[in-house]
C-alpha positions in Angstrom: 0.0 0.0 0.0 3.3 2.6 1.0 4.6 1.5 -2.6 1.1 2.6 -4.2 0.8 5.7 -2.5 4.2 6.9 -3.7 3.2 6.1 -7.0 0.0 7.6 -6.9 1.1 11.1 -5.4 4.4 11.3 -7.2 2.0 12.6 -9.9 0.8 15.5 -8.8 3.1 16.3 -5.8 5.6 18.2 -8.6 3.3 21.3 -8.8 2.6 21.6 -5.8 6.2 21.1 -3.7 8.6 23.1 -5.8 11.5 22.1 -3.3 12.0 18.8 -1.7 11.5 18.8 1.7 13.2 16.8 4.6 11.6 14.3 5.9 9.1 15.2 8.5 10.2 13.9 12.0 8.5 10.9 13.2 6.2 11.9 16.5 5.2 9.4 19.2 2.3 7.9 17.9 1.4 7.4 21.8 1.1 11.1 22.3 -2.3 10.9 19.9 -5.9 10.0 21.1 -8.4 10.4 18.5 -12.0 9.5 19.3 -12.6 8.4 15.3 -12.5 4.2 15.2 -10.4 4.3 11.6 -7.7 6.4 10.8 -4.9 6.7 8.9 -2.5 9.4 8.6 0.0 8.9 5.6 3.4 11.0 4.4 2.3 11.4 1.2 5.7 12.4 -0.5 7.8 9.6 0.9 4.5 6.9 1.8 5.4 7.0 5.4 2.6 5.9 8.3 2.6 8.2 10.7 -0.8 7.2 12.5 -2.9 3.7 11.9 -5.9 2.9 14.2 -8.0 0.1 12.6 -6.8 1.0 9.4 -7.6 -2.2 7.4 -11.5 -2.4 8.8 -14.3 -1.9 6.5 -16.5 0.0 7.2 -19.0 2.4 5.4 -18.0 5.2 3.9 -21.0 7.7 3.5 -20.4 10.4 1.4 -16.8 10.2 0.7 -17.7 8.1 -2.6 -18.2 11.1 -4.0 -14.8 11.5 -5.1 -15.0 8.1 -6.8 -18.0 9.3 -8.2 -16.1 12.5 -9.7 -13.5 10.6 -10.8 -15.8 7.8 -12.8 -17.5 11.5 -14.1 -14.7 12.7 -15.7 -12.5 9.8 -17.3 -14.8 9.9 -19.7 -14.1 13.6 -20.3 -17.7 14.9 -21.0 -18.6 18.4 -21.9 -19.0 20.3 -18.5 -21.5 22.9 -20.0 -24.1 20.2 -20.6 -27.1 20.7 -19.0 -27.9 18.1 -16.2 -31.4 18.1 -14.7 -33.1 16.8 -11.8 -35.3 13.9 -11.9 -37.3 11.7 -9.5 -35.1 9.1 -9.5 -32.4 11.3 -7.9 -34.3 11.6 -5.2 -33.5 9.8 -1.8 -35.9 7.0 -1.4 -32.7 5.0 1.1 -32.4 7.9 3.6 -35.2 10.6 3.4 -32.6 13.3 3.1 -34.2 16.5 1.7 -32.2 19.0 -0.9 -32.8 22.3 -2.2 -32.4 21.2 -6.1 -36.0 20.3 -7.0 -37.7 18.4 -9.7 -36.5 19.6 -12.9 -33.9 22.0 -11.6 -31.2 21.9 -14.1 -27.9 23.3 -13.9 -24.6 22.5 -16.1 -22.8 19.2 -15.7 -19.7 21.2 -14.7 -21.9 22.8 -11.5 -23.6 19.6 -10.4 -20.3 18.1 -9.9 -19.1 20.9 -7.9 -22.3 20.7 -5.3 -21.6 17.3 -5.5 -17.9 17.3 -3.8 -18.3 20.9 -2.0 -21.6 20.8 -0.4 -21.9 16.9 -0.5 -25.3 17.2 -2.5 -27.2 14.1 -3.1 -29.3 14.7 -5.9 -26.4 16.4 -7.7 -24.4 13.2 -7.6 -26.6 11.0 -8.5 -27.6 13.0 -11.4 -24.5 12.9 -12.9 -25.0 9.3 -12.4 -27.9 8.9 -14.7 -26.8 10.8 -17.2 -24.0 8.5 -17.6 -23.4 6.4 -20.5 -25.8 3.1 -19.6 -27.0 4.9 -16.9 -26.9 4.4 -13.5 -26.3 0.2 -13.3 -22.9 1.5 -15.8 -22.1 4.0 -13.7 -21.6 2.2 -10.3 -19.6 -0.6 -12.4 -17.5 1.7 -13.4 -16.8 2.5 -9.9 -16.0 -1.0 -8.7 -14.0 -1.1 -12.1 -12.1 2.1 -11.3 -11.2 1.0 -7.2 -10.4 -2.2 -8.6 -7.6 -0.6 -10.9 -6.3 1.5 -8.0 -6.4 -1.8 -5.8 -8.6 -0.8 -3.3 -9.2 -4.5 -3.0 -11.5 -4.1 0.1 -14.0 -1.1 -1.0 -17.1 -2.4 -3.0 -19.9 0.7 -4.5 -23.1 0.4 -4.6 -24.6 3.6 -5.8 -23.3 6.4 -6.2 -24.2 8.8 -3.6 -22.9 7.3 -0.3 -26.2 7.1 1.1 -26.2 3.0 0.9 -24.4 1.3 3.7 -23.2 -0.9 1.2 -20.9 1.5 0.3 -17.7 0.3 1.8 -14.1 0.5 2.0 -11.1 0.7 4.3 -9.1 3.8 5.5 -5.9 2.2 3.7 -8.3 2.0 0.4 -9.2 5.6 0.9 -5.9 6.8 1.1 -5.1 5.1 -2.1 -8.4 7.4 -3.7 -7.6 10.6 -2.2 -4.4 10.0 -4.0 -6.3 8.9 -7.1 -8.5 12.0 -7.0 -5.9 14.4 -6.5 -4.8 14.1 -10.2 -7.9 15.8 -11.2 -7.4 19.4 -10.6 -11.0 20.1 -10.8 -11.5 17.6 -7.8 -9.2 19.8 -6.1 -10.4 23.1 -6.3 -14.4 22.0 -6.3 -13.7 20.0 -3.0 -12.3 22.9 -1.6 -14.3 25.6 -2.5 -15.5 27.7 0.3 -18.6 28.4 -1.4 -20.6 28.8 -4.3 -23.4 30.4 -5.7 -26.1 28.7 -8.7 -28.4 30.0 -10.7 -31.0 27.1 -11.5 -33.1 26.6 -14.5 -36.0 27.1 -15.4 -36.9 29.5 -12.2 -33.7 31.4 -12.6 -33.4 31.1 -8.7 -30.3 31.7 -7.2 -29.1 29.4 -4.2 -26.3 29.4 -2.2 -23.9 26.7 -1.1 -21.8 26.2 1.7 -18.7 23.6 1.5 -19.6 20.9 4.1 -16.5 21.1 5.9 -15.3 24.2 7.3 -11.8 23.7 7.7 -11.4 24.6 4.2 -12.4 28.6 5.1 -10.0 28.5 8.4 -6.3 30.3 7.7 -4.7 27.8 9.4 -5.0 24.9 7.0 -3.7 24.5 3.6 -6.0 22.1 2.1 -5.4 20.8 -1.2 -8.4 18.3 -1.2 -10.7 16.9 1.4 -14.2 15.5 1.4 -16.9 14.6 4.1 -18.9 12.0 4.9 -22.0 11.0 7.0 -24.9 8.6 7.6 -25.8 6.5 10.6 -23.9 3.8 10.1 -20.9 5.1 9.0 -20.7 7.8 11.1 -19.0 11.1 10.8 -16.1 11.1 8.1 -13.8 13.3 6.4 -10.4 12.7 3.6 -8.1 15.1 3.3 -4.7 16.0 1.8 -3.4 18.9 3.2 0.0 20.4 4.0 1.0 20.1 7.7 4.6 21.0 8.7 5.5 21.7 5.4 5.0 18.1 3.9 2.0 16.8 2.2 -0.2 14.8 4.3 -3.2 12.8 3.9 -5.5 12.5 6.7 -8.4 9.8 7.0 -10.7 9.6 9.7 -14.1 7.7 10.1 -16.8 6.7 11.7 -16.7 9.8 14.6 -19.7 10.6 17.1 -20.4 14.1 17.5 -21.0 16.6 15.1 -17.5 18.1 15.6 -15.5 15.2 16.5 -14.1 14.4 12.6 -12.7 17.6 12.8 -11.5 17.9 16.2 -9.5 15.0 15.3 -8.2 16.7 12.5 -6.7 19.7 14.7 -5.3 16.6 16.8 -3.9 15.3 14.1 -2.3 18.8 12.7 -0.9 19.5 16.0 0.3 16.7 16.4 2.3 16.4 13.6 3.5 20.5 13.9 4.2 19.7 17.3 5.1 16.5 18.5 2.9 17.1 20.9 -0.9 16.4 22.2 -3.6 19.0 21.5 -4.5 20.4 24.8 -8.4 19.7 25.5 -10.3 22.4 23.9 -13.8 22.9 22.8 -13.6 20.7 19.2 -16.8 23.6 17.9 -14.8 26.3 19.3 -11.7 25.2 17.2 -13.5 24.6 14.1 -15.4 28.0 14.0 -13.8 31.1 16.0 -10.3 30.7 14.2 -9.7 33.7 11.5 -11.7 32.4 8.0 -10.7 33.2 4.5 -12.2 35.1 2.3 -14.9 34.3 0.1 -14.5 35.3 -3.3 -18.3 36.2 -4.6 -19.8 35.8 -1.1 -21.8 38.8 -0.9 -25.8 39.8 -1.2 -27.8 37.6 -1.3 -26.8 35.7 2.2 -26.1 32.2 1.6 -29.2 30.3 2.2 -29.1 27.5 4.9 -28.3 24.2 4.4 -30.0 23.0 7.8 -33.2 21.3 6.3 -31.0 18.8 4.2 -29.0 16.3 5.4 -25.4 17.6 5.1 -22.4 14.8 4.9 
């Protein structure tokens, strides 16, 4: 798995290092006390483990297929500008989760995608599921096909979403994706967009979108791709590769209680690895939200709408 990761991020990691870095020291493992069940924390320049907790369960995923589900939407390099609409079968019969993109809303294939990995949106995703070549059955083989041929060899799909909890994999297989996904540079910047506004057709309304984790606005982090995740049984998740101590990291955490707990861990983690050191106990909302935030390109009048009456991953 070390061996594949190299491979993987030896890709991308030229454009976005432009000087090799020492090796990041090795911290006591034993200083770190995470309350998420997987984990995995991964050099991604050299392939070293850092961190493993229950690396090698499976478990499901949630939302985090999504970035399989980007990944299957783009190898077959369709026309971003084509419109995409909304139809009943996108909507979620598994869960009950509600979204704001109604029946018929239409937006481009290019903007579905984006809603898709920055605000986790169901409907989006599994839109651009049926508008796949065969369809949705074509689609989710494609998926298996694609973790296959990465050799995720204990993650299986089953739709496209995240919302089954047959959607499965291991935090070792999802280190091997967010490395596969980081080759797309529109994965990266649509994952990490802070947020977005849409105009849908054929209202003309104009929503607002948050991303769905908020790390990504917070000064402190230098994230270069993440993704969240949640439903019942897999709990709260989140992927990311970011930049920690001035090497490449990739982070992945599942199956947390809490609301903030995924992300708590993540400051753990980050401090961890800057430090040597454990994070002293702090309120896991208070870090998340208070810290200094970037700033928003195009975030101005209208507010950004809320996001509270769907189910957010």
């Amino acid at each position: 798995m070390i061996r594949s990761l190299v491979i993987v991020f030896a890709c991308i990691l030229g454009p976005m290092t432009a000087v090799p870095s020492a090796a990041a020291p090795f911290p006591d493992p034993g200083k770190l006390r995470l309350a998420s069940a997987n984990v995995l924390v991964v050099d991604a320049e050299d392939g070293r483990r850092m961190y493993a907790k229950a690396a090698d369960e499976v478990t499901p995923i949630a939302s985090l297929t999504k970035l399989m589900t980007a990944m299957v939407v783009l190898d077959t390099n369709p026309s971003l500008e084509d419109p995409v609409a909304v139809d009943m079968d996108d909507f979620d019969y598994i869960k009950g989760s509600r979204s704001r993109l109604r029946m018929g809303t239409t937006l481009s294939r290019g903007e579905m995608l984006r809603l898709a990995l920055m605000s986790s949106e169901n409907r989006a995703a599994s839109s651009l599921a049926r508008h796949y070549p065969g369809g949705n059955v074509a689609f989710v083989a494609a998926m298996n096909a694609k973790a296959a041929a990465l050799g995720m060899t204990r993650t299986s799909f089953e739709d496209p979403t995240g919302l089954s909890p047959n959607n499965v994999s291991t935090a070792n297989d999802l280190a091997l994706m967010v490395g596969a996904a980081a080759r797309y540079p529109l994965i990266r910047d649509y994952t990490t967009t802070p947020a977005h506004f849409v105009e849908v057709q054929p209202s003309g309304q104009v929503l607002g979108f948050n991303n769905s984790n908020a790390l990504v606005k917070n000064v402190a982090w230098d994230i270069q791709l993440q993704k969240t995740g949640y439903i019942r049984e897999a709990g709260r998740c989140v992927v990311m590769l970011a930049t920690i101590a001035s090497r490449p990291m990739v982070i992945v955490l599942l199956d947390s209680l809490g609301k903030y707990t995924r992300l708590g861990d993540a400051q753990r983690v980050k401090h961890w690895l800057e430090t040597g050191e454990s994070l002293p106990p702090i309120s896991a909302k208070a870090a998340m939200v208070k810290p200094k935030q970037r700033p928003v390109k195009g975030a101005y009048a209208p507010k950004l709408a809320s996001n509270s009456k769907a189910r957010r991953s």
